[in-house]
NUVOVO-95412 format. One record per residue (C-alpha): x, y, z; residue in three letters; residue number from 1. Coordinates in steps of 0.5 Angstrom, whole numbers. Layout:
+-------+-------+-------+-----+-----+
:  east : north :    up : res :   n :
+-------+-------+-------+-----+-----+
:     X :     Y :     Z : ALA : NUM :
...
+-------+-------+-------+-----+-----+
% end
This chain:
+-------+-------+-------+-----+-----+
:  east : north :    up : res :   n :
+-------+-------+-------+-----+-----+
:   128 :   504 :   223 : UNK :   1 :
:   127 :   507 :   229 : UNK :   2 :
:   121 :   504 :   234 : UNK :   3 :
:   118 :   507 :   240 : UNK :   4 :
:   115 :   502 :   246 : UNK :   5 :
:   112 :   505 :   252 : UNK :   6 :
:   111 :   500 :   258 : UNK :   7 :
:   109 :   500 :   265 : UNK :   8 :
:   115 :   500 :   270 : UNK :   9 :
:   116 :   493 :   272 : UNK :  10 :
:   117 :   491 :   264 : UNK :  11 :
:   122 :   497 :   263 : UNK :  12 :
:   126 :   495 :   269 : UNK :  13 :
:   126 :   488 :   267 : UNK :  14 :
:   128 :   489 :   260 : UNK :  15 :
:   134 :   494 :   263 : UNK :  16 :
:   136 :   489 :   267 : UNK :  17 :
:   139 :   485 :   261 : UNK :  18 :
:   132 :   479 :   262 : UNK :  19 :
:   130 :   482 :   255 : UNK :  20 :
:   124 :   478 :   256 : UNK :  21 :
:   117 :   482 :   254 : UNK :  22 :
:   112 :   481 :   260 : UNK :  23 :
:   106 :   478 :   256 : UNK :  24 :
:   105 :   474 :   249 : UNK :  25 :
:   104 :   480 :   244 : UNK :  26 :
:   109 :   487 :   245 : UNK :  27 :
:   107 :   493 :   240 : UNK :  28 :
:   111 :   498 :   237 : UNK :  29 :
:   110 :   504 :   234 : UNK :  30 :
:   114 :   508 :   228 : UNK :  31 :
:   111 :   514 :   231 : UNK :  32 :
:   113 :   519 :   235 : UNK :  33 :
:   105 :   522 :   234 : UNK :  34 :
:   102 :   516 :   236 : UNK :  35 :
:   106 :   515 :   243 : UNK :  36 :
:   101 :   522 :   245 : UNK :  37 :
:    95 :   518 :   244 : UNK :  38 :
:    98 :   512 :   247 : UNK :  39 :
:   100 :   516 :   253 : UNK :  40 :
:    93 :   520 :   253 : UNK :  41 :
:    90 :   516 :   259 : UNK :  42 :
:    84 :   514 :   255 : UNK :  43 :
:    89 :   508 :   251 : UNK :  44 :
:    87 :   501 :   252 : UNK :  45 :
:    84 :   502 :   259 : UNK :  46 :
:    90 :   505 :   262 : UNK :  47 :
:    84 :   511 :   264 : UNK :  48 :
:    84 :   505 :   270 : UNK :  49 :
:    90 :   503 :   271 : UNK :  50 :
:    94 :   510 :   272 : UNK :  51 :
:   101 :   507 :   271 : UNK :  52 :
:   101 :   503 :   265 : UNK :  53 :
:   106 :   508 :   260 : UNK :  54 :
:   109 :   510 :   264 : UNK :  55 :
:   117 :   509 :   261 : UNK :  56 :
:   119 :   508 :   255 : UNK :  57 :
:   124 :   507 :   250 : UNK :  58 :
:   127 :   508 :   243 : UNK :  59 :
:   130 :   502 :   238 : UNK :  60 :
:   134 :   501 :   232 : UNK :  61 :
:   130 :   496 :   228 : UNK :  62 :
:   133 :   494 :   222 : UNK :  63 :
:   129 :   494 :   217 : UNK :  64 :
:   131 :   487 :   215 : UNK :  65 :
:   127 :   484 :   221 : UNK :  66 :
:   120 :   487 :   221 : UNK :  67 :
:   119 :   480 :   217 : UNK :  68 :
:   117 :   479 :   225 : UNK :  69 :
:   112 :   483 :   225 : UNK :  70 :
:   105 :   483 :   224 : UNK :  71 :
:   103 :   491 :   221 : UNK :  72 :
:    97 :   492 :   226 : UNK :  73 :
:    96 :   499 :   223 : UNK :  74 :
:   100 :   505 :   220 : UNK :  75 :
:   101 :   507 :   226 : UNK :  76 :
:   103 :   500 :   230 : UNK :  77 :
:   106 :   493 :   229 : UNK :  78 :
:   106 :   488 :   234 : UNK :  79 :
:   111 :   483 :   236 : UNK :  80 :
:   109 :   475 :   238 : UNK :  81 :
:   114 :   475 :   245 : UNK :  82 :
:   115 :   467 :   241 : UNK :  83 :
:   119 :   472 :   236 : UNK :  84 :
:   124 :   477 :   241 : UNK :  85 :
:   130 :   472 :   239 : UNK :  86 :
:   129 :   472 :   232 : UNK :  87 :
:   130 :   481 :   233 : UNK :  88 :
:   136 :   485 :   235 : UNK :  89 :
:   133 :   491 :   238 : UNK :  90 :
:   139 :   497 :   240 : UNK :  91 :
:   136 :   502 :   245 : UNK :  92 :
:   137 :   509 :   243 : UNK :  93 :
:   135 :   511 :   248 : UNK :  94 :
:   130 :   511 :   255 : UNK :  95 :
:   125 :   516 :   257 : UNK :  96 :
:   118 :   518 :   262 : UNK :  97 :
:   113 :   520 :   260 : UNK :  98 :
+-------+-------+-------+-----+-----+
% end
């Protein structure tokens, strides 16, 4: 299953830089590349306040077999508890700006 998580550059440097680790207790993902729009709008979560907010992202393989470690927020996002991260093997396709 593809994943797409957008972050501030701080996260997204961290993660690259083989920590793994998620700042913060609970990491959200979509399955949509639609939604990564509304995300990255300026209006998503306060980030009309904090500018650089989404600014970088990356895309997943998930396999389907460890969503059981995700709690499905919406249709359009599920949620990680950074508790769980050693439980799921992510593959980073791929990175982008947004």
């Amino acid at each position: 299953m593809i994943v797409y998580r957008v972050m501030c550059k701080e996260e997204y440097d961290s993660y690259l830089l083989g920590d793994n680790v998620f700042i913060h207790r609970y990491k959200w993902f979509t399955p949509s590349k639609e939604f990564l729009k509304r995300i990255t709008d300026g209006k998503f979560n306060n980030s009309n306040f904090k500018k650089d907010r989404y600014t970088h992202g990356i895309v997943f393989s998930l396999p389907y077999k460890q969503l059981k470690y995700f709690k499905k927020v919406s249709e359009r996002e599920f949620m990680l508890d950074r508790r769980d991260t050693q439980n799921v093997t992510m593959e980073i396709i791929y990175t982008f700006g947004v």
